[in-house]
C-alpha positions as CSV (number, residue, x, y, z in Angstrom):
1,X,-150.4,65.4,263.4
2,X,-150.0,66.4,259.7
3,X,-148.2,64.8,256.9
4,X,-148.3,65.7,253.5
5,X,-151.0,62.7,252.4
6,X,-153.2,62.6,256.0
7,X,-153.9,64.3,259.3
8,X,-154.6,62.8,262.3
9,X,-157.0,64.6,264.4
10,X,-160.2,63.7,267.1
11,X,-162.7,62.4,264.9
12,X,-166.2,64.4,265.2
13,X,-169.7,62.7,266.1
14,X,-170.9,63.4,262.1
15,X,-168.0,60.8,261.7
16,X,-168.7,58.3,264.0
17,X,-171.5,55.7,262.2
18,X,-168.8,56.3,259.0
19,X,-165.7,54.8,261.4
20,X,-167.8,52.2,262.9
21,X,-168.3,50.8,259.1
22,X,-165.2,50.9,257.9
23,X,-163.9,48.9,261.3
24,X,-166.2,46.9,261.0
25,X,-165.2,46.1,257.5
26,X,-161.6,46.0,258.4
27,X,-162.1,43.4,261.3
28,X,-164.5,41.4,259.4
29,X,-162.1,40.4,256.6
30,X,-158.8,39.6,258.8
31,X,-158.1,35.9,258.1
32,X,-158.5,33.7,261.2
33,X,-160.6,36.4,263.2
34,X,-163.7,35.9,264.7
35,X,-166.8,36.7,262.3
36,X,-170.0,38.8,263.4
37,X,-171.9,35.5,264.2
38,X,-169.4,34.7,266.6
39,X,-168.5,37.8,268.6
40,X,-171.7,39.8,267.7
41,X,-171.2,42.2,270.8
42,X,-167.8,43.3,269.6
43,X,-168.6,44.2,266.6
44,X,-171.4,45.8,267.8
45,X,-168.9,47.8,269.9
46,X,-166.9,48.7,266.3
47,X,-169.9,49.8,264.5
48,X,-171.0,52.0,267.9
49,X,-167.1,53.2,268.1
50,X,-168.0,56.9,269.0
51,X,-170.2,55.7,271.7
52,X,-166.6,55.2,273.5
53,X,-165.7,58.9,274.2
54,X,-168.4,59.0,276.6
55,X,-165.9,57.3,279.2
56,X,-163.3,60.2,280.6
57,X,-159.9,59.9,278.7
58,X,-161.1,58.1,275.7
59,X,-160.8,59.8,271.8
60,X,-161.5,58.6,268.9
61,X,-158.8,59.4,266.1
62,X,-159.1,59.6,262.9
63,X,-156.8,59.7,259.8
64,X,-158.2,61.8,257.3
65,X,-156.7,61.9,253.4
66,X,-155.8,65.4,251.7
67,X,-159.4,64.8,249.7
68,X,-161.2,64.7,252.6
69,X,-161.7,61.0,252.8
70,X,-161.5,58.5,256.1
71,X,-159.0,56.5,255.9
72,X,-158.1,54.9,259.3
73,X,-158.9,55.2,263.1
74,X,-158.1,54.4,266.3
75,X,-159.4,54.7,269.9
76,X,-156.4,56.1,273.0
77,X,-157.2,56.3,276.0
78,X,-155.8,58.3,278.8
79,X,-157.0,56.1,281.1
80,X,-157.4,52.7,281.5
81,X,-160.1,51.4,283.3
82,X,-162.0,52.6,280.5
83,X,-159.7,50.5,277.8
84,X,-162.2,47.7,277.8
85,X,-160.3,44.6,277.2
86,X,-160.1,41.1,278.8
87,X,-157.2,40.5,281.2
88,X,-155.0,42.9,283.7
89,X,-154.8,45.7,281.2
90,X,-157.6,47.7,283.0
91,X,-155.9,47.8,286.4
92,X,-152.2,49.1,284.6
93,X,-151.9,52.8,286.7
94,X,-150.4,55.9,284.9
95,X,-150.5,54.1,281.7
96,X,-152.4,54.8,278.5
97,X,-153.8,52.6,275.9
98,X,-155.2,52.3,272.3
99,X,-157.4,49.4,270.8
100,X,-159.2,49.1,267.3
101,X,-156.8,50.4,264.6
102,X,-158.0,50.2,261.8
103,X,-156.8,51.2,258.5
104,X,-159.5,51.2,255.3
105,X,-158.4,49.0,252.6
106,X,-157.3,51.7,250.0
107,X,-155.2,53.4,252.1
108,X,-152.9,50.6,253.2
109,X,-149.2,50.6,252.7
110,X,-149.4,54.1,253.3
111,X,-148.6,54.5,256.8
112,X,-151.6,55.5,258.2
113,X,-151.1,52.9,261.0
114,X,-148.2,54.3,262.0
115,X,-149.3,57.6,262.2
116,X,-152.4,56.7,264.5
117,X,-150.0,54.6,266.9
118,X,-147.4,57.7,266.5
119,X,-150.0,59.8,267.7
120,X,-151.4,57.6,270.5
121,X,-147.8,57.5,271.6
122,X,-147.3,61.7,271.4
123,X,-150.6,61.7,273.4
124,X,-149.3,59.8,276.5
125,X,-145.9,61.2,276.5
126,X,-147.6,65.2,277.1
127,X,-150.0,63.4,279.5
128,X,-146.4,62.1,281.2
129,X,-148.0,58.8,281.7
130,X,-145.0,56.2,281.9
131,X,-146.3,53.4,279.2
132,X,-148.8,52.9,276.4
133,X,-150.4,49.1,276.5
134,X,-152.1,47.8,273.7
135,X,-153.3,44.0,272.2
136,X,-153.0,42.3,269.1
137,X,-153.8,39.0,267.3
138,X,-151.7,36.7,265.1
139,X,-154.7,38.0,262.3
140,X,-153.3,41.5,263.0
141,X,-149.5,39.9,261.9
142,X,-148.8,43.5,260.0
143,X,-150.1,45.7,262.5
144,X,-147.6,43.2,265.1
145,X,-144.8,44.0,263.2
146,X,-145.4,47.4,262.9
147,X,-145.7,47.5,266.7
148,X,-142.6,46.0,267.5
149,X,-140.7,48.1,265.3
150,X,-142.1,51.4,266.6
151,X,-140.5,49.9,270.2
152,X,-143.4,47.6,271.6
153,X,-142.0,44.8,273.9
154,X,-144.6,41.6,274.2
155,X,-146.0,41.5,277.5
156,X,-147.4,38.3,278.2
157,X,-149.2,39.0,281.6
158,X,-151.4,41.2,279.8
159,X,-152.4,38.6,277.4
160,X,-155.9,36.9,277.4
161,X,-158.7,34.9,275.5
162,X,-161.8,36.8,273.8
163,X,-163.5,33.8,273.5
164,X,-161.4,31.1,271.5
165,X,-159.1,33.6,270.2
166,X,-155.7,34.2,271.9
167,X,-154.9,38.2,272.7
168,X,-151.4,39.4,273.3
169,X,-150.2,42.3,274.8
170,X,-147.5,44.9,274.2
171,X,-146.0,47.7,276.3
172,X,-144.3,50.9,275.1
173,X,-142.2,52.1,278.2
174,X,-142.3,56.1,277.6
């Protein structure tokens, strides 16, 4: 997917360490979300984010400016036993996924989100899968609005804890 400011594409392996930072960056300074010294694993996942297209399914997406420059990502995947999350989400059957959107500092307001979660969404529909699942946290309020807006209905049997922090789940029926 192309608009006139970014493209959203598969992100290559030369890109992956360069993702992994800025998510890492992203997650670290949401208000109320767990630091590195109290979920080290996950963000150990974040900053190893490529390692995650080894599983069948799973892509890494990136949002790349008109300069050239990384300004967002995401993970979808196709299918999800692979998604990785807390909870019934792994055992959902024709359904797709996408966790760890991230959108670098500079480029908010733009719409990059929107254009990753737009893409996820595109992806599932031409694999007919019948709904997209993802999570969020009351840190991620922005990101929340944006989902429920695009369509995303809460769906509290997929919620969960990750640690102390309460996750909540959305569907997208496709």
């Amino acid at each position: 997917m192309t608009n006139q400011k970014y493209t959203i594409r598969n992100a290559k392996p030369e890109e992956f360490a360069e993702i992994g930072n800025m998510m890492v960056q992203v997650y670290s300074q949401l208000e109320g979300f767990p630091k590195e010294s109290e979920q080290p694993n996950y963000y150990k996942m974040l900053a190893n984010i490529g390692d995650l297209t080894n599983n069948p399914g799973t892509e890494l997406l990136v949002a790349v400016s008109s300069d050239n420059e990384i300004t967002g990502g995401v993970v979808f995947f196709s299918e999800m036993k692979y998604y990785g999350s807390g909870g019934t989400a792994t055992k959902e059957v024709n359904s797709a996924g996408f966790r760890l959107l991230a959108v670098s500092p500079k480029a908010r307001g733009n719409g990059v989100g929107k254009l990753l979660t737009v893409e996820c969404i595109e992806k599932a529909k031409n694999k007919k899968l019948n709904q997209i699942i993802i999570h969020s946290t009351k840190s991620m309020d922005i990101a929340w609005k944006m989902y429920e807006n695009i369509g995303f209905k809460r769906s509290e049997d997929l919620d969960f804890m990750q640690g102390d922090l309460p996750v909540f789940g959305f569907r997208l029926k496709l």
